[in-house]
N, C-alpha and C positions, 0 to 999 in steps of 0.2 A: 431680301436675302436670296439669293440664288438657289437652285437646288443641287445642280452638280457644283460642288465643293472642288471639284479639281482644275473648273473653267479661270473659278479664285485664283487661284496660284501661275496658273500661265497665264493670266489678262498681268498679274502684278509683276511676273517674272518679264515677261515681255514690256513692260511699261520703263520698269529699271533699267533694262537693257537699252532700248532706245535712251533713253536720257544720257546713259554712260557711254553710247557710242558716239558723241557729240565730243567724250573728252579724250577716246582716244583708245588703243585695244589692251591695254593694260585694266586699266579700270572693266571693261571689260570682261576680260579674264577672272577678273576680282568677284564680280557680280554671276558670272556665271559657276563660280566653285560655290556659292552661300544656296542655300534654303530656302523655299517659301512655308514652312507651315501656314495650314488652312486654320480657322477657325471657327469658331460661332459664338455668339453671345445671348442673353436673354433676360430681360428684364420688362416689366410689362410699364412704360412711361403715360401716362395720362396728358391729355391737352390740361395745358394750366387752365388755369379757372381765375376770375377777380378775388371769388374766397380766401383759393391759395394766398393770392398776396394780401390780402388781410390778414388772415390767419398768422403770416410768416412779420408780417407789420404788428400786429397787435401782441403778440404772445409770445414772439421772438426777437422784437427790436432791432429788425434788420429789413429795408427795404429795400425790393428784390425787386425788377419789373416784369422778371420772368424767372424765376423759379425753377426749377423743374421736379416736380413731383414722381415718385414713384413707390414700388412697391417692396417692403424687404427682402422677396425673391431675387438671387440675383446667381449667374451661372455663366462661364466663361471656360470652354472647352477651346484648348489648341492640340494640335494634330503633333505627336512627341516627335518631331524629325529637326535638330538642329545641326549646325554644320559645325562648330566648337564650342560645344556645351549650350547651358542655357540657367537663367533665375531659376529658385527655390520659389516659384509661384504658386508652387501647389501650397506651401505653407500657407496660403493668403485665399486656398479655395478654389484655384484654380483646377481643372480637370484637363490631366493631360491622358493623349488615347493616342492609337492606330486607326479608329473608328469614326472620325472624326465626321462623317460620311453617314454615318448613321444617325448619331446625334440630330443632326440640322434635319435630316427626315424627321424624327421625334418630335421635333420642332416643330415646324414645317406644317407635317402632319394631324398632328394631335392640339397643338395649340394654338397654332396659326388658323387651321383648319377650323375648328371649335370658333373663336373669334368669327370668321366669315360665314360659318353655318348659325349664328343664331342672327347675328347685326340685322337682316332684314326683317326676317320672322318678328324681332323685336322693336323695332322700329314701325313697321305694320300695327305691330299693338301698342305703339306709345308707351313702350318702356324706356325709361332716360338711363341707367345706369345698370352696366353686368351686374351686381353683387344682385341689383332689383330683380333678375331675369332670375338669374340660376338659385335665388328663392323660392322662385314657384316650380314647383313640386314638377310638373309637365314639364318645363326645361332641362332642371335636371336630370329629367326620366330620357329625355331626349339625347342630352348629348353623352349621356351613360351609353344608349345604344348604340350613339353615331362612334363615341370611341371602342368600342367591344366589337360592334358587327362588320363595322364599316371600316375603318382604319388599322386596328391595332392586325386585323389579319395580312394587310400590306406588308409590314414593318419585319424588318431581321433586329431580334431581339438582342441587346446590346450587354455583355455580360456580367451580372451584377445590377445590371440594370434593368428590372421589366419592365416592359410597354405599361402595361398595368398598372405599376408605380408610379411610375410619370404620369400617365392619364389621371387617376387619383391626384398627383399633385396640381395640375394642373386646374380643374375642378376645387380645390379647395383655395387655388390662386385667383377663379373668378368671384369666390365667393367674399375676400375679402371688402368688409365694409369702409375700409378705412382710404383706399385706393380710392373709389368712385372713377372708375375706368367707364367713358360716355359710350353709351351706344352710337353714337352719330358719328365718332371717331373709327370706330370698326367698317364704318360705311364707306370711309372714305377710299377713292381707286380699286371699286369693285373690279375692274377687269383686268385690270393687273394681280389683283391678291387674288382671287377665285383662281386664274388659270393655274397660277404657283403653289397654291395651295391645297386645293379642292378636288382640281380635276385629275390629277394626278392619283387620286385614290380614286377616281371613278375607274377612269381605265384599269387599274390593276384588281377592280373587283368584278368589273365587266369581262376580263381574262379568262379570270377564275371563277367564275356564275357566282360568285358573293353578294351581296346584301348595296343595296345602293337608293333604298327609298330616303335613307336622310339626309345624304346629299342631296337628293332630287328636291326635297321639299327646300332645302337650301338654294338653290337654284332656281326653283319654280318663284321663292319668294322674291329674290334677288330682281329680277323681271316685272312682275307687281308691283314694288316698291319704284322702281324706274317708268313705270306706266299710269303709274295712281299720285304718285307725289308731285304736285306742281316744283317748277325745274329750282325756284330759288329758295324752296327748302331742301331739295336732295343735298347730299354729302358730294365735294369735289370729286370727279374723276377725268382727270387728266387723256383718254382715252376713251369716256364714255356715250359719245353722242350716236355714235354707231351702233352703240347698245340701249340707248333710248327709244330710240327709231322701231328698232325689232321689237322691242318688250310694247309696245304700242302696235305692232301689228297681233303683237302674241294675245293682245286682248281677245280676240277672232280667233288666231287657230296659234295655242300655246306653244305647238313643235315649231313654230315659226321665229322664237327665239333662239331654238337651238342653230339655226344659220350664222349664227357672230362666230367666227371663223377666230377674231380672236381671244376668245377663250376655249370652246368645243374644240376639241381636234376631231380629226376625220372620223375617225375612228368610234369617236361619242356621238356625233352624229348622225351615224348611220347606223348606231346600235338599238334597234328594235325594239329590245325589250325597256333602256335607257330612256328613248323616246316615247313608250307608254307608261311609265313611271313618272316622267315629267308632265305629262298630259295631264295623268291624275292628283297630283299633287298641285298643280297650277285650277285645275276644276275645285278641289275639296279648299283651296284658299279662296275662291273668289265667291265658293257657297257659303263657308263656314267661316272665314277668319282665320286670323294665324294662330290664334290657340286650339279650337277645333283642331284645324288640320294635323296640328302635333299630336294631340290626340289620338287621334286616324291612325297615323304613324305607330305609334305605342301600341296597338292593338291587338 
């Protein structure tokens, strides 16, 4: 998902148009008087499992070869701008706003975020399932902090809606047992989900001299795990080989990952204090482990 929600609407507005310029300027005309509302969705889907389709074989008399599993959480924010009228959606749960812009940060942000901040730390320690992770007391002590210190002071509070709220929901969305949401699935296209998700809260805490040790330990693991895991068990990443390479130099000198240009922006970079935070966090995993090093963090 995107982060500027506004790109949505003009990649779509612009797509309709070309199509409907093929038929002529009336149509045209047509598409250009209507609407894009932006949106966002949210539901946390799990890679099917062979279980699922046992389970859905055995106990529900319907064979399925692919399933799709999820979790009861489910949320669908659209942006309240229509051009003549619109559905009673909201009767069915739907969330309509002006803020629509905020939300997908929320998102984004806090749960998106969460997901990419523990996947490696977690995987480092052979944990196979979120609900496994954020049982252990260190984890959730962890991403309490990373959403309190680290994130929620980004965020424009959404009204009625606190960051806090959401953070709490979200936390009790990883801890369902019933979901079994895979760590290995969180892994997959680190360098796409990191930069969209993650760094985007470093920088604006790098701005503001806020708190940036549990992204960095996020980071720092992210790199380990791409250095330490032989290649045909890592998680796909469609863009990662460039990021292989550095995490294998960073073995020798840690700030040396921070050169992958696509995730770091300039700006992370060449931030000082960002770059001795990662040093230490990439030092305190490779002495101590990923739990240790959470610890350290909580300190």
């Amino acid at each position: 998902m995107l982060a500027k929600v506004t790109s949505v609407e003009s990649k779509a507005r612009a797509a309709i148009i070309a199509v409907a310029e093929r038929h002529g300027a009336e149509l045209v005309r047509y598409v250009q008087a209507c609407t894009f509302p932006n949106s966002m969705v949210d539901r946390i889907t799990p890679q099917t499992q062979d279980g699922d389709r046992k389970w859905l074989r055995d106990e529900i008399g319907v064979d399925d070869a692919w399933p799709v599993v999820c979790e009861p959480f489910r949320q669908w924010v659209i942006e309240d701008r229509f051009a003549a009228g619109r559905p009673r959606w909201e009767d069915a749960g739907v969330v309509f706003t002006d803020r629509v812009h905020d939300w997908e940060l929320y998102k984004l942000r806090m749960l998106n975020a969460s997901h990419s901040s523990i996947a490696y730390l977690m995987a480092l320690a052979h944990v196979v399932y979120v609900d496994e992770a954020v049982a252990l007391a260190r984890v959730q002590g962890y991403l309490e902090r990373f959403l309190a210190d680290e994130v929620i002071p980004t965020l424009v509070a959404i009204p009625g809606h606190p960051p806090a709220e959401y953070a709490e929901t979200v936390l009790q969305r990883f801890a369902n047992t019933g979901v079994r949401d895979q760590i290995a699935r969180l892994c997959i296209d680190g360098t796409s989900k990191l930069r969209s998700f993650l760094i985007p809260t470093v920088e604006a805490q790098l701005e503001r001299g806020g708190h940036v040790k549990c992204a960095a330990l996020a980071l720092a693991a992210w790199a380990r795990y791409l250095a330490t895991v032989p290649p045909a068990l890592r998680a796909p990443d469609s863009h990662g080989d460039h990021a292989a390479e550095l995490a294998q130099r960073s073995l020798v000198e840690p700030a040396a990952f921070l050169d992958l240009e696509e995730v770091f922006t300039s700006f992370v970079r060449g931030n000082s204090r960002f770059r001795d935070e990662f040093r230490a966090a990439a030092a305190e995993l490779a002495k101590l482990g990923p739990h240790r090093a959470i610890d350290r963090v909580l300190l």
